[in-house]
C-alpha angles and dihedrals in degrees: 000000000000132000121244083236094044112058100124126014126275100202118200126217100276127192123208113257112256107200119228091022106144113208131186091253133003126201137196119205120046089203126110089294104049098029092058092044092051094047082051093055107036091058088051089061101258124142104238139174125197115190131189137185082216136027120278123298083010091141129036098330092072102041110053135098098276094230115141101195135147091209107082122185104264098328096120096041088054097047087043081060105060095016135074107248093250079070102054093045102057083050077062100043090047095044094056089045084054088046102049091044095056090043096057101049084050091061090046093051102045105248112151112236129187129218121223147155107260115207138180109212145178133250088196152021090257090055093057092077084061096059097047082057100048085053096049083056100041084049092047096047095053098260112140096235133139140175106282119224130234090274098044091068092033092118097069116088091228134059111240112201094231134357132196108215131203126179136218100037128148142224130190151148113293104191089057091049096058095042084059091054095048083056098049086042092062099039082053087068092265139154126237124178118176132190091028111124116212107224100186144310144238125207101199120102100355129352105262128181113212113212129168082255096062130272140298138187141217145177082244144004133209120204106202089158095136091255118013112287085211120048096225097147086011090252089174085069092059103048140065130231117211131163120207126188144232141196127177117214133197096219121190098217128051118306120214110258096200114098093239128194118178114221097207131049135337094023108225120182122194134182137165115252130213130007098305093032092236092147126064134207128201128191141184156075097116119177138162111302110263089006100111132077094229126008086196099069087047082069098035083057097056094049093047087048090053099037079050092057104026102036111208103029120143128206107239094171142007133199144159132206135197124226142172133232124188130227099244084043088239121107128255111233123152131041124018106226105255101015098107098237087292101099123037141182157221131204145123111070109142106230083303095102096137090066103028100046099064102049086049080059097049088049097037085054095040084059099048087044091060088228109174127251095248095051092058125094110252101250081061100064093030097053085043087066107083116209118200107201125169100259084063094053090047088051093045092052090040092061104040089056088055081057098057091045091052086047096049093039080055109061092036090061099049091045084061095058106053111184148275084078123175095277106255134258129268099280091011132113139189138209107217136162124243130175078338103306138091131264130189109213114182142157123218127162090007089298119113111212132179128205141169106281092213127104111249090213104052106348098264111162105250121240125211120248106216092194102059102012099248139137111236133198105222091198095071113349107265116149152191159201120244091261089055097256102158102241102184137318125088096302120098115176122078121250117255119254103244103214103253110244111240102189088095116063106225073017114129 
């Protein structure tokens, strides 16, 4: 699967990795979050590292929808529902500063955006409840929308029951985007190391990031890493893993030009690609990582729905992207419990990284600055004040229990196929017990391999991603290539290779 920004590599400036260097700040992740702190920073004359086991926007920063709204779905109607409205508000207010600063560094980059209406619609009549919500919030929390009428959404090719409408969003290519701030980073005096995977950290008596290159230190570290690389506060208890899908089509007849998420199942996302917007793109059907029983039909799903509604249209690419959601359903930005004020983090958004992320940065920066409270402007302090309220404790248990189911199912299933088992498919993997304990035997490129089929991170059984040909922990979202290399996720060691037993011919 490759995303439709993504075809062929845009390599950064990369510098070789120079083991012991100390730097003002390190961070680990080159993706939206840690690419926008460390431009932040470097122009502001610190000296500053990002380092990455891929390239940059090699997660979920380079294969999203590219949109860049304020209006989500039915993010702000849900947080209305457990939060006190202040609370809702400065989301808003950090999300349009986010939103404003990326904006604007893609206007001075170069970087072709596109404007559009953004609305968040119903399949159905049950879902229209849920819009009239989502535009009390979104009143309520400052935002310009109102209910669209039946021609405003026109264009679409089906009906939705009720739509909440708001102007002057953008959409763009974020691949591109994030190209362009690995190469401000760099002309800022900064330091990019690529291909370099972080494999864990200590505070005393220096922050130091461990990597498989050697080590470095800093007087702080950022860990924009998707999900925290370290479980200091067990933040990977408190948040959800989930991957969602997109296709881009070439359609023959008009494609909608509004950027369109539904509010109600299955999700669907579209939005108008290129200049003419003559391409189309559709998202959707996100669900826990390794909780489904094929990821493929999550994306031959996608393409029957579309070819349904917009007859001739062709796939010309597919991707899929992780992403993480908190309990609370607020990210987490600032301080990593433990860490003594010297390493700090940013999850939990919710597949609305292009507009997240960059506030996370202002406030992440901010903070490493030393800037004063006052100085600061007031969602900062607001979304920095974590409420706990009992909707948040019921999801948080909700989901946790989700995670010990997952864990048990797991190993049930693996005790009842005992190897040898019938070697795989191409593209195809297999859970199976083996001197009590799991093994993950998969094939993949004509080339059988079998690892160990336990989670490095807490000891999940792992599940096998038909789509990408990866094996999945469904307890908290790491994942893995066929020969165990750890891919993202809070693991971060790789998975062992298990010996392949001969004494069955087609037996792996």
């Amino acid at each position: 699967m490759t995303s439709l920004w993504m075809p062929h590599p845009r390599p950064a400036a990369a510098t070789p990795f120079t083991p012991g260097a100390h730097h003002d700040v390190v961070i680990v992740g080159a993706g939206l979050t840690g690419l926008c702190t460390a431009v932040l920073l470097a122009v502001d004359g610190f000296d500053v590292c990002v380092v990455d086991a891929g390239e940059v926007a090699s997660g979920a920063s380079g294969n999203n929808t590219g949109k860049v709204s304020l209006l989500q779905g039915s993010v702000l109607s849900t947080l209305r529902a457990h939060h006190p409205a202040a609370l809702v508000r400065a989301y808003v207010e950090a999300n349009r500063d986010g939103q404003e600063w990326l904006l604007a560094f893609a206007d001075a980059a170069g970087i072709p955006r596109t404007t559009h209406t953004a609305f968040s619609y119903a399949h159905t009549a049950d879902g229209a409840d849920t819009v009239d919500q989502e535009h009390a919030a979104a009143r309520e929390a400052g935002l310009p929308v109102r209910i669209a009428t039946a021609a405003d959404t026109g264009e679409l090719p089906f009906p939705p029951s009720r739509a909440v409408a708001l102007e002057d969003q953008s959409a763009l290519d974020p691949a591109a985007l994030t190209a362009a701030l690995a190469a401000a980073f760099v002309a800022a005096g900064g330091t990019l190391h690529t291909g370099v995977r972080a494999t864990g950290l200590s505070v005393l008596p220096r922050p130091t990031l461990r990597t498989r290159a050697g080590a470095l230190t800093a007087e702080q570290i950022v860990l924009a890493t998707g999900t925290p690389i370290v479980d200091r506060g067990l933040t990977f208890a408190k948040v959800s893993g989930s991957r969602s899908y997109c296709v881009s089509f070439q359609t023959p007849g008009a494609v909608p030009q509004g950027l369109y998420l539904s509010v109600d199942g299955p999700s669907r996302s579209l939005r108008p690609v290129d200049a003419d917007g003559s391409r189309l793109i559709v998202g959707g059907n996100g669900h826990p990582v390794g909780r489904v029983d094929s990821e493929r039909h999550q994306v031959d799903d996608l393409i029957a729905w579309t070819q349904q509604h917009f007859p001739g249209a062709e796939p010309t690419h597919r991707w899929s992207a992780q992403d993480y959601t908190s309990h609370n359903l607020v990210p987490f930005v600032g301080a990593l419990p433990r860490g003594l004020g010297r390493v700090r983090f940013a999850t939990g958004y919710a597949k609305w990284g292009l507009t997240n992320a960059p506030w996370a940065a202002l406030r992440l920066a901010a903070e490493i600055r030393g800037q004063a409270r006052e100085e600061l402007p007031r969602w900062m302090t607001m979304i920095g004040t974590r409420l706990t309220m009992p909707g948040d404790l019921a999801r948080g248990a909700v989901e946790n229990a989700r995670v010990a189911g997952a864990a048990a199912r797991g190993w049930l299933a693996a005790e009842r196929q005992a190897v040898p088992v019938v070697q795989p498919a191409e593209g195809q993997g297999v859970v199976a017990q083996r001197g009590g304990a799991p093994v993950a035997i998969s094939t993949v490129g004509g080339r059988t391999r079998a690892v160990s089929a336990v989670c490095s991170h807490l000891g999940g059984v792992l599940s096998w991603n038909d789509a990408e040909c990866t094996w999945d922990c469904p307890l908290h979202a790491s994942r893995f290539a066929p020969d165990g290399t750890r891919l993202e996720g809070p693991a971060v060691r790789d998975l062992p290779a298990v010996p392949r037993r001969t004494d069955a011919p087609g037996r792996g």
